[in-house]
C-alpha positions in Angstrom: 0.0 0.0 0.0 1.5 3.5 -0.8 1.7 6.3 1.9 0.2 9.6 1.1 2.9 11.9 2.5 2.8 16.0 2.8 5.4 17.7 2.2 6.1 20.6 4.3 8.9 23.4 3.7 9.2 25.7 6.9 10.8 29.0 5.3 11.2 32.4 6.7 8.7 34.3 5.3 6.1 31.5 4.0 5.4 27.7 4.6 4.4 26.0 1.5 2.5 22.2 2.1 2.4 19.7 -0.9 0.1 16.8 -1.6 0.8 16.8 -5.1 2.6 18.6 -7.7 -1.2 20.3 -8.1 -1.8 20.8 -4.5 -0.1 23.1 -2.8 -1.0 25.5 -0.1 0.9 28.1 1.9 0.9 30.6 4.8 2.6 33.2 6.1 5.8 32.5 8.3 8.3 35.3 9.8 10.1 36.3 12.7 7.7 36.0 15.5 6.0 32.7 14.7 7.0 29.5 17.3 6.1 25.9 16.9 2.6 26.3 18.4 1.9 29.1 15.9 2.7 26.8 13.3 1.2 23.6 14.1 -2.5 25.9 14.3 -1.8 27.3 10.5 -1.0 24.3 9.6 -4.1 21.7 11.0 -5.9 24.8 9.0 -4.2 24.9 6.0 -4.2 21.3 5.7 -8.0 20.3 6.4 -9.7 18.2 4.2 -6.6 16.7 3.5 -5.2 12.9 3.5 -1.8 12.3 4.1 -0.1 8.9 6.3 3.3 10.9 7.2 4.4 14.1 7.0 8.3 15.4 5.8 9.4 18.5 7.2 12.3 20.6 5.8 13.4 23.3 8.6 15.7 26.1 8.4 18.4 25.5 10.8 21.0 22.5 11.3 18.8 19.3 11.5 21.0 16.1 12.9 19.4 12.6 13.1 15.7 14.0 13.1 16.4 16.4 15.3 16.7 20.1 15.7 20.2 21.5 16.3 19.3 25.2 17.1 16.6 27.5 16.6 16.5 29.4 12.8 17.5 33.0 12.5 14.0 34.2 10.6 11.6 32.4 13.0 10.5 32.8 16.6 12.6 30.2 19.9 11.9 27.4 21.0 11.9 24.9 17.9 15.0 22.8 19.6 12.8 20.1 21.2 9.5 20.6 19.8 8.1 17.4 19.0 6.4 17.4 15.6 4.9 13.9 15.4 2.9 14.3 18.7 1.7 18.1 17.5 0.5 16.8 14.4 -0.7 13.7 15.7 1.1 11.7 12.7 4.6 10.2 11.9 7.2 13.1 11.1 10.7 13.1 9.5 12.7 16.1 10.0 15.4 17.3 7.7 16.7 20.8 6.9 15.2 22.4 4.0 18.3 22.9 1.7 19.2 19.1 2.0 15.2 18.5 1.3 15.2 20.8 -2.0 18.4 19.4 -2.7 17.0 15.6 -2.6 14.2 16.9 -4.8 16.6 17.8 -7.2 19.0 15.3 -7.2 19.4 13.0 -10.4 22.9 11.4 -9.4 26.7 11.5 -9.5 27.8 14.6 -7.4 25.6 18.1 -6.7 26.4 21.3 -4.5 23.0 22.8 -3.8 23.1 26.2 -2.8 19.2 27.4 -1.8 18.7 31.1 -2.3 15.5 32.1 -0.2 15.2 34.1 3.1 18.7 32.6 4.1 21.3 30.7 2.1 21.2 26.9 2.6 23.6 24.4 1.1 23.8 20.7 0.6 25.6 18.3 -0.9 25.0 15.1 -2.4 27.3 12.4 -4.3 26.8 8.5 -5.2 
């Protein structure tokens, strides 16, 4: 059976949620908002929608699922928020460049530099 997953990119001015290359859905992000701010937009902006597991790219070091330290363009205390349990549904974690950078990638070797409300970098090789 295939999983429906949504695909969420946590930026510094907007947060854009995929279902499918034609449905997509955004809010507005910025300085101020914290994790409790987003989880509300986002139960919003995704009603109506099914989805099994939900992939998260976040602005700031992400090690092992995990949040290193809290992004420069968002509000504190992301560091041990715990997605899965706000959302009420599996979650992997990753850090946005290396998620747009996985989108992109078609093999041998890749430096990824993101250009959005920071610069983000990745790089991939097989």
């Amino acid at each position: 059976m295939k999983r429906k997953v949504l695909v969420v990119d946590i930026g510094g001015t907007h947060v854009k949620l995929l279902m499918s290359a034609r449905d997509e859905r955004e809010f507005v992000s910025g300085p101020r908002m914290r994790p409790e701010q987003l989880i509300a937009k986002f139960k919003e902006s995704a009603r109506g929608w099914k989805f099994d597991v939900v992939s998260i790219g976040f602005p700031a070091p992400v090690r092992k699922g995990r949040i290193m330290r809290d992004p420069k363009h968002l509000g504190k205390e992301w560091v041990s928020f715990n997605f899965g349990r706000a959302i009420g549904t599996p979650v992997r974690l990753i850090n946005d460049a290396a998620m747009q950078a996985l989108g992109s990638y078609r093999g041998g070797r890749m430096l990824f530099l993101g250009l959005g409300t920071g610069l983000g970098s990745a790089l991939a090789h097989h």
